[in-house]
PyMOL commands that place a pseudoatom at each C-alpha (Angstrom):
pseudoatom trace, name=CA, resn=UNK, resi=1, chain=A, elem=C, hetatm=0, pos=[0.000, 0.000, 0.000]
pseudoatom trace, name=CA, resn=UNK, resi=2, chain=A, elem=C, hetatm=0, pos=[1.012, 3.841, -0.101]
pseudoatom trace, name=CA, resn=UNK, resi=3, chain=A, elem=C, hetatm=0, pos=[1.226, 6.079, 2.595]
pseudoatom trace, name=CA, resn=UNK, resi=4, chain=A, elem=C, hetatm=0, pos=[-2.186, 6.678, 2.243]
pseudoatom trace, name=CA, resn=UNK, resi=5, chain=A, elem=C, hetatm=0, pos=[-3.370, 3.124, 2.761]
pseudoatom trace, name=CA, resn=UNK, resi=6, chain=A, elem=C, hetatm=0, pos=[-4.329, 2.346, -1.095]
pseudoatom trace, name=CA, resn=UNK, resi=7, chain=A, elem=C, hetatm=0, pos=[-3.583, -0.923, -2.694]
pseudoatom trace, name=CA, resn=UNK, resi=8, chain=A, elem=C, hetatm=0, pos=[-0.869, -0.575, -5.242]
pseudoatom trace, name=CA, resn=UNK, resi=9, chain=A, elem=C, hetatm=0, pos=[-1.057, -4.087, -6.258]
pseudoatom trace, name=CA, resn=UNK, resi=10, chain=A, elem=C, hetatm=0, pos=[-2.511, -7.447, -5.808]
pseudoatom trace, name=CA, resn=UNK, resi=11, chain=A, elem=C, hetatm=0, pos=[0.622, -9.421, -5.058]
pseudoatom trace, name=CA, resn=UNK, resi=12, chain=A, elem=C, hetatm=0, pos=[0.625, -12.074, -2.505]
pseudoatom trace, name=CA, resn=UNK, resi=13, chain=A, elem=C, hetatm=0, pos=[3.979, -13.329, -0.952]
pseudoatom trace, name=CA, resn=UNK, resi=14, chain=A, elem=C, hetatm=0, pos=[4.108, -16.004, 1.562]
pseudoatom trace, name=CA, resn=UNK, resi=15, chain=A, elem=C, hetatm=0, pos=[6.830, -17.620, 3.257]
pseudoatom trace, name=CA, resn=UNK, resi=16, chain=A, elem=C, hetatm=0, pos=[5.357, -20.519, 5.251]
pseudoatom trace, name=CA, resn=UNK, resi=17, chain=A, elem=C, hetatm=0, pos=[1.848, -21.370, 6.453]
pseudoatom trace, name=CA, resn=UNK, resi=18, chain=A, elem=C, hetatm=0, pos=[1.246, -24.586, 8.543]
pseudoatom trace, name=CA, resn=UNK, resi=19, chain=A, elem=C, hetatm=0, pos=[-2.191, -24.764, 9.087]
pseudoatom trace, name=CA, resn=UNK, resi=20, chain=A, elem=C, hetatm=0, pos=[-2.597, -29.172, 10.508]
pseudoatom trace, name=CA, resn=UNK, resi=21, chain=A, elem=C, hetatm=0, pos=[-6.129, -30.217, 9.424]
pseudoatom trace, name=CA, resn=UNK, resi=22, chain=A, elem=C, hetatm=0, pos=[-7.191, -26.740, 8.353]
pseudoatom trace, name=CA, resn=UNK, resi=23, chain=A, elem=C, hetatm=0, pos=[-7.939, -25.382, 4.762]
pseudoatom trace, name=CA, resn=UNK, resi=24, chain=A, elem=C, hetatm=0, pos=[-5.499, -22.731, 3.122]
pseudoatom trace, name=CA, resn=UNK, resi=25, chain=A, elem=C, hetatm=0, pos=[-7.700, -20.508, 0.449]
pseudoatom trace, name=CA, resn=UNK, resi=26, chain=A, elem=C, hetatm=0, pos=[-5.205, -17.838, -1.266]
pseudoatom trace, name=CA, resn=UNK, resi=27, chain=A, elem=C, hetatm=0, pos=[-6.766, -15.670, -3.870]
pseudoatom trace, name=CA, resn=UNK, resi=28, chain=A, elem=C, hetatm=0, pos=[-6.489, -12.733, -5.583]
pseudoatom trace, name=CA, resn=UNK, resi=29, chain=A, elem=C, hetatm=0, pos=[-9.851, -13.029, -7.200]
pseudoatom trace, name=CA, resn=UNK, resi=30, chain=A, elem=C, hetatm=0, pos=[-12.013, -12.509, -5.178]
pseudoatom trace, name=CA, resn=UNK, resi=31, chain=A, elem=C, hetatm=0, pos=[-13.739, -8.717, -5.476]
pseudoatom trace, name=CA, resn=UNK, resi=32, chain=A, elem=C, hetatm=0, pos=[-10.833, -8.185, -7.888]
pseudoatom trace, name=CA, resn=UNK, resi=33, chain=A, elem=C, hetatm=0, pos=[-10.147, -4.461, -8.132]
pseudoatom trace, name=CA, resn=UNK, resi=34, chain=A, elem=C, hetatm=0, pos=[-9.398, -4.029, -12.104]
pseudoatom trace, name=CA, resn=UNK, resi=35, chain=A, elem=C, hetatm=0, pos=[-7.172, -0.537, -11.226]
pseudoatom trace, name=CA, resn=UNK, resi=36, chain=A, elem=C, hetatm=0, pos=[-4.650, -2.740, -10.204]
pseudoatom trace, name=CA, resn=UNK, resi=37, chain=A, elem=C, hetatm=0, pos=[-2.030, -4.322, -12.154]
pseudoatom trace, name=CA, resn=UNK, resi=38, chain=A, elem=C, hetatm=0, pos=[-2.636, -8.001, -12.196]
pseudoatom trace, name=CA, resn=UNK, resi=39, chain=A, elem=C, hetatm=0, pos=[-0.732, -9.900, -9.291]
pseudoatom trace, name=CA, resn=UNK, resi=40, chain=A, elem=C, hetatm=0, pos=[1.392, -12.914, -8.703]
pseudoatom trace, name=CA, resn=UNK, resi=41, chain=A, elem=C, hetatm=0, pos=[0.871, -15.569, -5.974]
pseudoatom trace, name=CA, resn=UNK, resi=42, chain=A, elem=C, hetatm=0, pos=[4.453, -16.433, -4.717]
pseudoatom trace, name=CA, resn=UNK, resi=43, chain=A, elem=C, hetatm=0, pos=[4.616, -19.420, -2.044]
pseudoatom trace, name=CA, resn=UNK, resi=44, chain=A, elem=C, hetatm=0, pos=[7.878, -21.259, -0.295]
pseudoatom trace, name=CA, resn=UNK, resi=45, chain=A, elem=C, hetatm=0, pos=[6.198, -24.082, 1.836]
pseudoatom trace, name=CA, resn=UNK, resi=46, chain=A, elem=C, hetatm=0, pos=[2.540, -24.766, 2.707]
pseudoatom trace, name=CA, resn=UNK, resi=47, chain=A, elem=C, hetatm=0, pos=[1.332, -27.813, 4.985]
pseudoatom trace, name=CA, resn=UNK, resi=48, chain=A, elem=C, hetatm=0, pos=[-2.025, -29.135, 5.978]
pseudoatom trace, name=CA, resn=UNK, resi=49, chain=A, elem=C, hetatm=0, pos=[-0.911, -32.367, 7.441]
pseudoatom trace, name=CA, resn=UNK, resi=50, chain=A, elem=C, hetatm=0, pos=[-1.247, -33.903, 10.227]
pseudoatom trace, name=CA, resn=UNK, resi=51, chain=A, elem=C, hetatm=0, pos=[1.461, -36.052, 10.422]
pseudoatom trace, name=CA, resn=UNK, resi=52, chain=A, elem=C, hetatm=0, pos=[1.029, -40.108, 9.910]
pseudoatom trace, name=CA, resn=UNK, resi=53, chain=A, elem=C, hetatm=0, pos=[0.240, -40.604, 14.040]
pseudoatom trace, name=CA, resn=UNK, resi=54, chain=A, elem=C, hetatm=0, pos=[-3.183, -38.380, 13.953]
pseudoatom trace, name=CA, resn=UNK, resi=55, chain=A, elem=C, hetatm=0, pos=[-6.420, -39.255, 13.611]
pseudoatom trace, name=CA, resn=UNK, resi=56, chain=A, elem=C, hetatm=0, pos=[-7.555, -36.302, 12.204]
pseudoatom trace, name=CA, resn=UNK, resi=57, chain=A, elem=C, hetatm=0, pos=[-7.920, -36.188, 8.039]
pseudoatom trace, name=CA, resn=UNK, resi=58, chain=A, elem=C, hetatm=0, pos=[-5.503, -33.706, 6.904]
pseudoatom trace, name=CA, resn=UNK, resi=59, chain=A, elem=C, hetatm=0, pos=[-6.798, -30.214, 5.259]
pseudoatom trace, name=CA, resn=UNK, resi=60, chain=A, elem=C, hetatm=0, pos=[-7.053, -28.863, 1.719]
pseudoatom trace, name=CA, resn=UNK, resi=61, chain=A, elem=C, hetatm=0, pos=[-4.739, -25.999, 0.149]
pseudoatom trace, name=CA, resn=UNK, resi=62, chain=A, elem=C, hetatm=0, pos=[-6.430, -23.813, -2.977]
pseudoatom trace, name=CA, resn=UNK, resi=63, chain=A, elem=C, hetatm=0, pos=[-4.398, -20.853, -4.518]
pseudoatom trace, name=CA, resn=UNK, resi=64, chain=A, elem=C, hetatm=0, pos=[-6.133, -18.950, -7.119]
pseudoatom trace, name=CA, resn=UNK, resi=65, chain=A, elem=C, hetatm=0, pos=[-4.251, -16.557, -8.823]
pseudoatom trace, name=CA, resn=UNK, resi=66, chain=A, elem=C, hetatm=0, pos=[-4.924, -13.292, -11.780]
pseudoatom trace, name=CA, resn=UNK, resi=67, chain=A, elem=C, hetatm=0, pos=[-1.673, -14.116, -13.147]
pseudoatom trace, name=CA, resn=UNK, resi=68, chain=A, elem=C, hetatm=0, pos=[1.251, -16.272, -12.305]
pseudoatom trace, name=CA, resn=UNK, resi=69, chain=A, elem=C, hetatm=0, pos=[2.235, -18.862, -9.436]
pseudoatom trace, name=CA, resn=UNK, resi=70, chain=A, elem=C, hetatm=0, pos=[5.367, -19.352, -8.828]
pseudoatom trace, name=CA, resn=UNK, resi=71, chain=A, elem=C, hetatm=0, pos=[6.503, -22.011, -6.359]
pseudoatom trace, name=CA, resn=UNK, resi=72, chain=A, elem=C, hetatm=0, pos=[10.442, -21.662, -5.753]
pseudoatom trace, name=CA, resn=UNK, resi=73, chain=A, elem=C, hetatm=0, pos=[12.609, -23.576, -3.269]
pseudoatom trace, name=CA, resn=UNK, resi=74, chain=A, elem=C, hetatm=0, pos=[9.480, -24.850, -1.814]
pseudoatom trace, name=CA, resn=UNK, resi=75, chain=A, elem=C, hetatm=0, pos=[6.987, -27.654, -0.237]
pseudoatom trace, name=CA, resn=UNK, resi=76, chain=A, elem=C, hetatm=0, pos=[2.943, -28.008, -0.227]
pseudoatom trace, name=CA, resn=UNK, resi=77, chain=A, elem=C, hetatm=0, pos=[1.803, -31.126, 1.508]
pseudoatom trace, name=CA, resn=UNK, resi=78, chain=A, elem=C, hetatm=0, pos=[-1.087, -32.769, 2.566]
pseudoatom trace, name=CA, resn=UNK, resi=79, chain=A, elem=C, hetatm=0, pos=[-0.345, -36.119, 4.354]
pseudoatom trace, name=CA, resn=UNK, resi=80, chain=A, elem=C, hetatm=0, pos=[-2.032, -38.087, 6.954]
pseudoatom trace, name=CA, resn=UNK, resi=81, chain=A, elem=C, hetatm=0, pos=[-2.885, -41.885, 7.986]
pseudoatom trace, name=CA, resn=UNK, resi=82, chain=A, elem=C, hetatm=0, pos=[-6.140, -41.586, 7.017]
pseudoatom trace, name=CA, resn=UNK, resi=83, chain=A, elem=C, hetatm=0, pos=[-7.820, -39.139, 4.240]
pseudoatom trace, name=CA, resn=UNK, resi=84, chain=A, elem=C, hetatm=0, pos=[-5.557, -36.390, 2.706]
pseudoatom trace, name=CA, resn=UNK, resi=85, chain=A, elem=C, hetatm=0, pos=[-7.142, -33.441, 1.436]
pseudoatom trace, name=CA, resn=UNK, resi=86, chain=A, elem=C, hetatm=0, pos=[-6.645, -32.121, -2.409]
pseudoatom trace, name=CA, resn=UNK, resi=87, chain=A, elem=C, hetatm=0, pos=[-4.299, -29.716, -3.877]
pseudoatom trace, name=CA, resn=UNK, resi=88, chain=A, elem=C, hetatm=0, pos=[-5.336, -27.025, -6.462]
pseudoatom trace, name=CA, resn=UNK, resi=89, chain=A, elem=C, hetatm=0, pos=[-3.775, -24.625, -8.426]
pseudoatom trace, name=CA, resn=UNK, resi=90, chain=A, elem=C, hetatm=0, pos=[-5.015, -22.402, -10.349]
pseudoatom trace, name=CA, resn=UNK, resi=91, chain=A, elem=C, hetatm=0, pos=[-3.778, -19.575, -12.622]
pseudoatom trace, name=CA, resn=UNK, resi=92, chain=A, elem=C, hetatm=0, pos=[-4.588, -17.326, -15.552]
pseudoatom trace, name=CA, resn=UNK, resi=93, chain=A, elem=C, hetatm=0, pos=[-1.376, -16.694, -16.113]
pseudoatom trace, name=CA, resn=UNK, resi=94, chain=A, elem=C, hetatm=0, pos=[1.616, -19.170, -15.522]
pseudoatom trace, name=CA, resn=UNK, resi=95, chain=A, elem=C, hetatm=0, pos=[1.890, -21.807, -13.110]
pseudoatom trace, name=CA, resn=UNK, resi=96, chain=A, elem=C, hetatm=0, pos=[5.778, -21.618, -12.055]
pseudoatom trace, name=CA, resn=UNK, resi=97, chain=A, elem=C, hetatm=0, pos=[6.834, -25.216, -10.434]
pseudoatom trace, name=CA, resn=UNK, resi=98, chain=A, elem=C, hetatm=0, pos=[10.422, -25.252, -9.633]
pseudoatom trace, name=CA, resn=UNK, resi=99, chain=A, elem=C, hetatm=0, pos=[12.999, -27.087, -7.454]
pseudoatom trace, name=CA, resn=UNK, resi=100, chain=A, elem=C, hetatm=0, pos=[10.058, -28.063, -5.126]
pseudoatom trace, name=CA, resn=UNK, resi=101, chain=A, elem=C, hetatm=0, pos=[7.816, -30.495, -4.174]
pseudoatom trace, name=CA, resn=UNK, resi=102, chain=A, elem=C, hetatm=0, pos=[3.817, -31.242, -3.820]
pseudoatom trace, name=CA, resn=UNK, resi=103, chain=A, elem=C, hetatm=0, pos=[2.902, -34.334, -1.720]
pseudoatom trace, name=CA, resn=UNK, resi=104, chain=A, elem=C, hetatm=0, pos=[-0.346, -35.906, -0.972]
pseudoatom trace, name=CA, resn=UNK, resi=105, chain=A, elem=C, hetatm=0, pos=[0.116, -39.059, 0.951]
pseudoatom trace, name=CA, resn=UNK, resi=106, chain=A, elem=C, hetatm=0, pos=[-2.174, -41.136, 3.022]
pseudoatom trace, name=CA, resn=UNK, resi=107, chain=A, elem=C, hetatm=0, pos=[-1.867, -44.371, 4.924]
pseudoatom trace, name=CA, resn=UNK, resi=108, chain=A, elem=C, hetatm=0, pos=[-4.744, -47.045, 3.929]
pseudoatom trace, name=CA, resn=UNK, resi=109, chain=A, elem=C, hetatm=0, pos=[-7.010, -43.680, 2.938]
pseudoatom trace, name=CA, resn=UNK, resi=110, chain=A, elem=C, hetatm=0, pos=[-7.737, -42.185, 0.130]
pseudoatom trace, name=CA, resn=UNK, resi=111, chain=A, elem=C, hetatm=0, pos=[-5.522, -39.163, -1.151]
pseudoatom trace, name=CA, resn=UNK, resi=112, chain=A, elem=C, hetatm=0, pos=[-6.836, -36.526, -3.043]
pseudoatom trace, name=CA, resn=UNK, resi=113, chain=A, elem=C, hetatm=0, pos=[-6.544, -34.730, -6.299]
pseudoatom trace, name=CA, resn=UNK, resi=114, chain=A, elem=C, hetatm=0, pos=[-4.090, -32.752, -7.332]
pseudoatom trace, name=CA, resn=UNK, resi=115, chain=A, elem=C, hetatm=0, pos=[-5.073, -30.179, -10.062]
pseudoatom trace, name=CA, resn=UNK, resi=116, chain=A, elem=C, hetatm=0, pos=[-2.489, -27.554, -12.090]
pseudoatom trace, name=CA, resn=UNK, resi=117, chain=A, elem=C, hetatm=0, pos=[-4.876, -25.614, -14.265]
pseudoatom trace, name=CA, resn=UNK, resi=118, chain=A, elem=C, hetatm=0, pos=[-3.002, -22.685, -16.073]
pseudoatom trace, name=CA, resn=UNK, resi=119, chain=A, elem=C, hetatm=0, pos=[-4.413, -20.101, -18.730]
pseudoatom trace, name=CA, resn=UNK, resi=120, chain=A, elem=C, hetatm=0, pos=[-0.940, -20.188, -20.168]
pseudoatom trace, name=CA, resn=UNK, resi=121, chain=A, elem=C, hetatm=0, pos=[1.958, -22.049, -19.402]
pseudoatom trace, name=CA, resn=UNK, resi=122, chain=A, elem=C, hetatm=0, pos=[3.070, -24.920, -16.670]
pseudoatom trace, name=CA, resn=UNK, resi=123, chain=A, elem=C, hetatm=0, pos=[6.392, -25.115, -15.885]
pseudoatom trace, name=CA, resn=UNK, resi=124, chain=A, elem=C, hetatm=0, pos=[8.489, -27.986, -13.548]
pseudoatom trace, name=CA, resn=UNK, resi=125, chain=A, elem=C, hetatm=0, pos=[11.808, -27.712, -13.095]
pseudoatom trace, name=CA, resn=UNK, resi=126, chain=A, elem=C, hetatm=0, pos=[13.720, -30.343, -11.130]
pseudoatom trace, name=CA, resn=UNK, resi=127, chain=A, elem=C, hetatm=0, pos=[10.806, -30.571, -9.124]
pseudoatom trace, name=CA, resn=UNK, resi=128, chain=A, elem=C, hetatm=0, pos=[8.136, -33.980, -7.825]
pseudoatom trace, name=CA, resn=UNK, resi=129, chain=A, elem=C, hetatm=0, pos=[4.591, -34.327, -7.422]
pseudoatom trace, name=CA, resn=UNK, resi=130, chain=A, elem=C, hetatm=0, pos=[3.545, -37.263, -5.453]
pseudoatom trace, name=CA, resn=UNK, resi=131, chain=A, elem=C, hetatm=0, pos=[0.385, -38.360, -5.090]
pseudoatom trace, name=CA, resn=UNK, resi=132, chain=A, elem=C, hetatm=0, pos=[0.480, -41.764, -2.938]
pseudoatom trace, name=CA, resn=UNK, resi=133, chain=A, elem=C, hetatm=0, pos=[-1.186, -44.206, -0.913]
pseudoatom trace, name=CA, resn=UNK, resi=134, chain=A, elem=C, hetatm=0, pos=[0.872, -46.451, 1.396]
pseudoatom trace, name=CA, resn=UNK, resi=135, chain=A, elem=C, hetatm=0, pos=[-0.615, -49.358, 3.098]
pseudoatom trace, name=CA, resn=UNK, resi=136, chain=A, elem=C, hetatm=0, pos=[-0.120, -51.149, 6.447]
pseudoatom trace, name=CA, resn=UNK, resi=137, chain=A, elem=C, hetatm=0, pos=[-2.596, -53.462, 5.629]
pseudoatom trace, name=CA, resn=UNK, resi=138, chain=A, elem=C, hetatm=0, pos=[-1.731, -57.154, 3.693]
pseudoatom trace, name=CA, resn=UNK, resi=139, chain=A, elem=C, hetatm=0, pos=[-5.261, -56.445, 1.742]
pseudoatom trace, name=CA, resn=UNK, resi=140, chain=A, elem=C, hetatm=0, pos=[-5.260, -55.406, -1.181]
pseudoatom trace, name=CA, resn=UNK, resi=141, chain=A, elem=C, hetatm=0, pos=[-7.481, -51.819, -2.187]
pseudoatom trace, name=CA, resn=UNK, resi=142, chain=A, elem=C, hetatm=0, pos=[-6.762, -50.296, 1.369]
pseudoatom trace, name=CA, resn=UNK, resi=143, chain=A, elem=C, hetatm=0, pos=[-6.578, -47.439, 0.135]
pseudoatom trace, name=CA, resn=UNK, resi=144, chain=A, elem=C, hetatm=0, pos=[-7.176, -45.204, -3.069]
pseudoatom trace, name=CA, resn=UNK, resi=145, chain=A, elem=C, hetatm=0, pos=[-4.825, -42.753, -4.759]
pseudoatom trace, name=CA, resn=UNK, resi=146, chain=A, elem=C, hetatm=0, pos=[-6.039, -39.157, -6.182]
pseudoatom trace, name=CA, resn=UNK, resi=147, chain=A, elem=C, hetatm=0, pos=[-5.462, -38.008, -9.812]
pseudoatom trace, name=CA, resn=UNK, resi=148, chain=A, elem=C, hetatm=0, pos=[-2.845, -35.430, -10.882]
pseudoatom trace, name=CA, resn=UNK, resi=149, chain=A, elem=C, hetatm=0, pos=[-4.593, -33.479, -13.358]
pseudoatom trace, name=CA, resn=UNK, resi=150, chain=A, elem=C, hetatm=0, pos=[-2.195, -30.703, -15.449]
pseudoatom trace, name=CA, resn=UNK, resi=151, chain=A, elem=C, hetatm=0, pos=[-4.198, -28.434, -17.579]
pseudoatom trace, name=CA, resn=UNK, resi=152, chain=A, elem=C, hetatm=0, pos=[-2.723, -25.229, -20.198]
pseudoatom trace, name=CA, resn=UNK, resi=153, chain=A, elem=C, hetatm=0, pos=[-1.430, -24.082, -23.277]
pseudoatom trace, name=CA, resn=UNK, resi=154, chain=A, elem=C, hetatm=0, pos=[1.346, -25.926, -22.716]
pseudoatom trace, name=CA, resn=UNK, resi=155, chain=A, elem=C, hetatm=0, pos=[3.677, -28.291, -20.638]
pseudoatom trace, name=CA, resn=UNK, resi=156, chain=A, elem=C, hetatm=0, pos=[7.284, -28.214, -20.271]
pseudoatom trace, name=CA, resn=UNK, resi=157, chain=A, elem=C, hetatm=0, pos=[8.743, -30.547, -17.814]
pseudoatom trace, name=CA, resn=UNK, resi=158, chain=A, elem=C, hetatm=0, pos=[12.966, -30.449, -17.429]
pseudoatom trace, name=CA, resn=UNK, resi=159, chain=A, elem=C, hetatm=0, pos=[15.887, -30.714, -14.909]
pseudoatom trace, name=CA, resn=UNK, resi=160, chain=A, elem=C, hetatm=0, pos=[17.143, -33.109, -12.829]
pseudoatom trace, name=CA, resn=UNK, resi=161, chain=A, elem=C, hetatm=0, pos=[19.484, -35.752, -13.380]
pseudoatom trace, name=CA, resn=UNK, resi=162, chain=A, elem=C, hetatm=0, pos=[18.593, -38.504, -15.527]
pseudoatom trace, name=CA, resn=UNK, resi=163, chain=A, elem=C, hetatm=0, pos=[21.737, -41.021, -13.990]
pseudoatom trace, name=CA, resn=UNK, resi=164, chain=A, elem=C, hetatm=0, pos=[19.492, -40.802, -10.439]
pseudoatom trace, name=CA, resn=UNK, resi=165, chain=A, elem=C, hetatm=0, pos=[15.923, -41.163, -10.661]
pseudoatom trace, name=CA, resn=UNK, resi=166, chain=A, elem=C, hetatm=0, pos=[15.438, -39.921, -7.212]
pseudoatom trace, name=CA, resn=UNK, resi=167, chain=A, elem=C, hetatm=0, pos=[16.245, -36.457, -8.037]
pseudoatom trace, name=CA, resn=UNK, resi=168, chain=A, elem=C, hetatm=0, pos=[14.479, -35.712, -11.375]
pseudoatom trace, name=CA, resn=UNK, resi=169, chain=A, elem=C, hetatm=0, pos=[11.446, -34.008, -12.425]
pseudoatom trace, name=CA, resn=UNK, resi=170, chain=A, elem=C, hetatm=0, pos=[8.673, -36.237, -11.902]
pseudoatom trace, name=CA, resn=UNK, resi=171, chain=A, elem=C, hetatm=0, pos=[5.073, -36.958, -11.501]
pseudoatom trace, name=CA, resn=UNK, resi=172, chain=A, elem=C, hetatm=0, pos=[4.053, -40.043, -9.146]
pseudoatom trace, name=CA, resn=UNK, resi=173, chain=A, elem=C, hetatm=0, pos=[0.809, -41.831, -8.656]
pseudoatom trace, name=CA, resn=UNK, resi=174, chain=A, elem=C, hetatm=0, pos=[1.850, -45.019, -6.228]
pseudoatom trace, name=CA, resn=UNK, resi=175, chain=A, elem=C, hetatm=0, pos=[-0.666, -47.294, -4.345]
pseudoatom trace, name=CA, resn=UNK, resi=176, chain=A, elem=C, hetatm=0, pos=[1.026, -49.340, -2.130]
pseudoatom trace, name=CA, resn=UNK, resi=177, chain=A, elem=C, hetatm=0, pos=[-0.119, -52.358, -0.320]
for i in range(1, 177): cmd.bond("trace and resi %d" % i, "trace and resi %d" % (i + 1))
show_as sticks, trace
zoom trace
């Protein structure tokens, strides 16, 4: 804002949020003021879990965004034993994925969607999205995974180091049991 209090833009920055069980909503959408240039939603680390000892389902994370997202250096995760909650991105500009990770994990539950819906462009860059049931159980459909849905003009997925799999761009959909 100015020294008068005015919005000068519609920029959101975030460092870290940890909200266990909760639901994080970031927009810049909603009663949109059109005077202001169109802003970015920049985040380092998000979490909604609850860690793999609760009972509790873990929450949901939504970012909504004018123009870009850009996730840098950074970590959104929803994990718990039981239900994990979904993931969604969405931008109508770019959706800026790099040298990060977005996990939604779940122990004999079922893990929900992840969605990357851009107006433009999706970018990863040496980064992983997981999206993973593990079981404790020796019967079989303990659990269910979520889809990993990437939408936009286009797609461009590069980095990492093809000689170890383990630290490579990738997209993961694992049910374990």
């Amino acid at each position: 804002p100015d020294i008068r209090g005015l919005a000068t833009g519609a920029n959101i920055n975030i460092g870290t949020i940890s909200n266990p069980g909760g639901t994080v909503f970031l927009t810049n959408q909603y009663k949109a003021n059109p005077d202001l240039i169109e802003g970015n939603i920049d985040v380092d680390n998000i979490s909604v879990s609850t860690g793999f000892s609760n009972s509790l389902s873990s929450g949901s994370i939504s970012l909504d965004s004018r123009n870009d997202i850009n996730i840098v250096d950074g970590n959104i995760t929803s994990q718990n034993t039981f239900d994990s909650g979904y993931i969604n991105i969405f931008s109508q500009g770019n959706i800026i994925f790099s040298n990060s990770a977005i996990d939604v994990i779940t122990v004999n539950g079922r893990a929900g969607n992840i969605n990357f819906i851009s107006g433009n462009d999706v970018f990863m860059n040496d980064s992983k999205i997981v999206n993973q049931v593990l079981s404790t159980s020796r019967q079989q459909n303990s659990g269910r995974g979520g889809d990993i849905n990437i939408g936009g003009e286009n797609l461009e997925i590069y980095g990492g180091d093809v000689l170890d799999p383990t630290n490579s761009t990738s997209l993961l959909i694992r049910t374990r049991g």
